[in-house]
C-alpha positions in Angstrom: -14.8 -2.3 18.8 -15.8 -1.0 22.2 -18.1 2.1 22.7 -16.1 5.5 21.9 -14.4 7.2 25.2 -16.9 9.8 24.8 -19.7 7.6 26.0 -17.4 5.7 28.9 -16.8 6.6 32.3 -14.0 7.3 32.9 -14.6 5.8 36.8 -11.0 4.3 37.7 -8.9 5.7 35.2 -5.3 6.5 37.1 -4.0 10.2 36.5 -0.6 10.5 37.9 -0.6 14.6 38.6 3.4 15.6 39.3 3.7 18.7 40.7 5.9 20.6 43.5 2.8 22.7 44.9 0.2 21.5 47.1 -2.3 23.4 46.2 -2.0 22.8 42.7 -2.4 19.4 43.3 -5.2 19.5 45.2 -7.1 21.6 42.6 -6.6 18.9 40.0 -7.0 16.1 42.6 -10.4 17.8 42.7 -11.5 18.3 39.7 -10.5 15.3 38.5 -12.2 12.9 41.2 -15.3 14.8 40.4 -15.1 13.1 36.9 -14.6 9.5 38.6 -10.8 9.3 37.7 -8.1 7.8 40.4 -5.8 10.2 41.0 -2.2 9.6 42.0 0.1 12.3 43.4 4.2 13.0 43.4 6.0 15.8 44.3 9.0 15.6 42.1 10.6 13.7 39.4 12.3 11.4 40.8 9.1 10.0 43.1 7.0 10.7 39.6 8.9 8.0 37.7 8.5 5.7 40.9 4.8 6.0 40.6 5.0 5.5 36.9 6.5 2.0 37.2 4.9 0.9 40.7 1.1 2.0 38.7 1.2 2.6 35.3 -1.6 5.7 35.2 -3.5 5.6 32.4 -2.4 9.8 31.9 0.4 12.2 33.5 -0.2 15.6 34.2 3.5 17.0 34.5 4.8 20.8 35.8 7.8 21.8 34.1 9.0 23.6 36.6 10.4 21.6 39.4 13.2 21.0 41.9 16.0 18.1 41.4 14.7 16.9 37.8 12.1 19.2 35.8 9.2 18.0 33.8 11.4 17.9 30.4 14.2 15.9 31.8 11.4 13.3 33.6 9.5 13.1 30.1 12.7 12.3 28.3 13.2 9.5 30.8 9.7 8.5 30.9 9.8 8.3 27.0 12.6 5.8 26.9 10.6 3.0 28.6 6.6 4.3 28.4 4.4 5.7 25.9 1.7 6.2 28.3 0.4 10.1 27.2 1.3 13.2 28.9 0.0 17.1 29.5 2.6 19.3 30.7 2.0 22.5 32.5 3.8 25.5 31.1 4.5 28.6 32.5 2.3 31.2 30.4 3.7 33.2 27.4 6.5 30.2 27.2 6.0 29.1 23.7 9.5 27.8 23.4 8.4 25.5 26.5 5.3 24.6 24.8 7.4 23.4 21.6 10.3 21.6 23.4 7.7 19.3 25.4 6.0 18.5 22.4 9.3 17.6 20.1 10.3 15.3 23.8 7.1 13.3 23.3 3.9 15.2 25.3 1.0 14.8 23.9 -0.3 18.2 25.0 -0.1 21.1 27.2 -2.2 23.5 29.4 -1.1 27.3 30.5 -1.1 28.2 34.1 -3.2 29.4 35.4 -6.0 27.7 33.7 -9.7 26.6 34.7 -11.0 23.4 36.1 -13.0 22.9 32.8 -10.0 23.1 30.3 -8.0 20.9 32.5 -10.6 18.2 32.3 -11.3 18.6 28.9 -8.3 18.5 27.8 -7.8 15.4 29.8 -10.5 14.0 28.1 -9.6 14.7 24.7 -6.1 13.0 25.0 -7.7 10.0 26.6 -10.1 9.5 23.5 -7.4 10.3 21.1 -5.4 7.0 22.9 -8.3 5.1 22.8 -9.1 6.0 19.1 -5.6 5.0 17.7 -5.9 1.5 19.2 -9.1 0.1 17.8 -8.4 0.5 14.1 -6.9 -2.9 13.8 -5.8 -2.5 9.6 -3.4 -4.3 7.9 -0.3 -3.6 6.4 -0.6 -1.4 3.7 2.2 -0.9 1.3 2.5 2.8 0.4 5.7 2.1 -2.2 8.7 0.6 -2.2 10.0 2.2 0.0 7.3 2.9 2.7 4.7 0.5 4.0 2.2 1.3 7.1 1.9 -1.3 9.7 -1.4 -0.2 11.3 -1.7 -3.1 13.9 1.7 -2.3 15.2 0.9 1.6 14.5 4.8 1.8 12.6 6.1 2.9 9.8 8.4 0.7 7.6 11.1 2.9 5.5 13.6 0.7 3.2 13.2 -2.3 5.7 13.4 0.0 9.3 10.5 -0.2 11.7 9.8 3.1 13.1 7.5 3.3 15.8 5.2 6.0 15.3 3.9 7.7 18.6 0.1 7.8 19.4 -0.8 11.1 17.7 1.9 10.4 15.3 -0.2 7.5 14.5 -3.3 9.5 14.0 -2.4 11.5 12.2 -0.9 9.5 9.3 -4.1 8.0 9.3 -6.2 10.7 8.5 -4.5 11.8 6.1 -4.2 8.2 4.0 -7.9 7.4 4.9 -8.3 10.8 2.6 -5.3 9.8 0.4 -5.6 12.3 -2.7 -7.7 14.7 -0.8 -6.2 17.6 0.6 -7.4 17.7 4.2 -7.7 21.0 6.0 -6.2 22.1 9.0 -9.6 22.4 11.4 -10.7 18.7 10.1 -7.1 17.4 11.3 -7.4 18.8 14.4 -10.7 17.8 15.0 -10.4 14.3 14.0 -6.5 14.1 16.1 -6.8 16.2 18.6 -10.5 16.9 19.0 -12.9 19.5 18.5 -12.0 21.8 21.2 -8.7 22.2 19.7 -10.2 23.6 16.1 -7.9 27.0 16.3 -4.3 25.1 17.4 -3.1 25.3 14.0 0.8 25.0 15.1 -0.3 22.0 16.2 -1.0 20.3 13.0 2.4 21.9 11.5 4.5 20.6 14.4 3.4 17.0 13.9 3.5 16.8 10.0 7.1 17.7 10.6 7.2 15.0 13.4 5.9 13.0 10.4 8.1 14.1 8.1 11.5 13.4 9.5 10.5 9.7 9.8 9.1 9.1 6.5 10.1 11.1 3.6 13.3 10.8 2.1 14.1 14.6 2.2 11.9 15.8 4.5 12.6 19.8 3.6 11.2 18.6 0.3 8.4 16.2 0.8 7.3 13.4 -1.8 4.3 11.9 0.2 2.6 14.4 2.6 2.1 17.9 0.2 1.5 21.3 1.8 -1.6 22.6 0.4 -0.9 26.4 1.5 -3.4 28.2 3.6 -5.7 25.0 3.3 -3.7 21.9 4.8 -2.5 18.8 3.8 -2.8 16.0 1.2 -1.1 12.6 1.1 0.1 11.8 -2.1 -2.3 9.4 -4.3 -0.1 6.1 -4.4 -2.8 4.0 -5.8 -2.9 4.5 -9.4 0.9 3.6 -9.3 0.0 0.5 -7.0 -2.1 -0.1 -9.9 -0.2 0.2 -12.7 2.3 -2.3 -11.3 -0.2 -4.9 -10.9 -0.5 -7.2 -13.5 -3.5 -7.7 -15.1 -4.9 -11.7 -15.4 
């Protein structure tokens, strides 16, 4: 295992930044070279996915609003081919926005107008997060069964399906079984996922357990293996005193 992202540089890591302003662009450019990354530039959607395939950035930094294709109809494309993670720029006050990108696959979001240290932070914090959810290297680890974990191939495997889970997906599910039994609250989540700057996004958390959810439990409306623990956070289910019980014993 390699150092942490936090003590890298991030010297000649490629930011693709798609936006229809100039100036906009140029802020970021900015900013961003400041911190040693590469940064690549398009205009629209349609040159954005170009750039995607010709370079294959290490991060996107995507407006919604744009001419020809917006930024939710190029991250639904982009997310049928690439996994590589995403910020989108949202309009402020547009939580519905803000929602939709997530459910279509971005890994985060900043509100215009916002300063040159958020951007780079959060920048920062998605690139660690990436990093983080590929140097666990477990095993498979059989949850029931009915659901196993594939942590090399960072799936999920529901009555013989392999679902792929996405980055913070991944990270999530993790946290919680690494505390299986425990219930985990909601600031510890979000600083071991997301990172600590992102303590008070509590809709966050919510949105992804959901995510989480959908592709695990049998009825997700009434879950059997990650538990609400109101006003507190989350627990995954103990499975290992059943594991247990169906050893048998020499």
């Amino acid at each position: 295992m390699g150092l942490p992202m936090s003590e890298r540089s991030y010297a000649g890591m490629r930011v693709l930044v798609v936006d229809d302003e100039a100036r906009m662009i140029d802020f970021i450019r900015m900013n961003l070279q400041l911190e040693g990354f590469v940064v690549l530039e398009a205009r629209n959607g349609i040159e954005a996915l170009e750039m995607v395939r010709k370079h294959i950035p290490d991060l996107i930094i995507l407006d919604i609003m744009m001419p020809q294709l917006d930024g939710f109809a190029v991250l639904g494309m982009l997310r049928e081919f690439s996994n590589i993670p995403v910020i989108m720029l949202t309009a402020k006050g547009e939580e519905e926005d803000k929602v939709r990108g997530l459910e279509l696959g971005a890994d985060d979001y900043v509100t215009k107008p916002f300063g040159a240290r958020e951007l780079v932070s959060r920048v920062k914090a998605v690139l660690r997060r990436v990093q983080s959810t590929t140097e666990h290297g477990l095993a498979v680890l059989q949850i029931d069964d009915r659901l196993s974990v594939d942590f090399n191939q960072r799936e999920v495997i529901v009555e013989g399906e392999h679902i792929k889970l996405r980055p913070t997906e991944y990270r999530l599910l993790y946290h919680l079984i690494e505390n299986v039994g425990w219930t985990v609250p909601h600031e510890q989540l979000l600083a071991k996922v997301w990172g600590y700057e992102y303590r008070d996004e509590t809709h966050y958390v919510r949105l992804y357990v959901n995510y989480l959810r959908e592709k695990i439990e049998e009825d997700p409306a009434n879950p059997k293996y990650i538990l609400t623990e109101r006003g507190i956070g989350y627990r995954f289910v103990d499975f290992r005193k059943k594991l247990a019980a169906k050893t048998p014993t020499e």
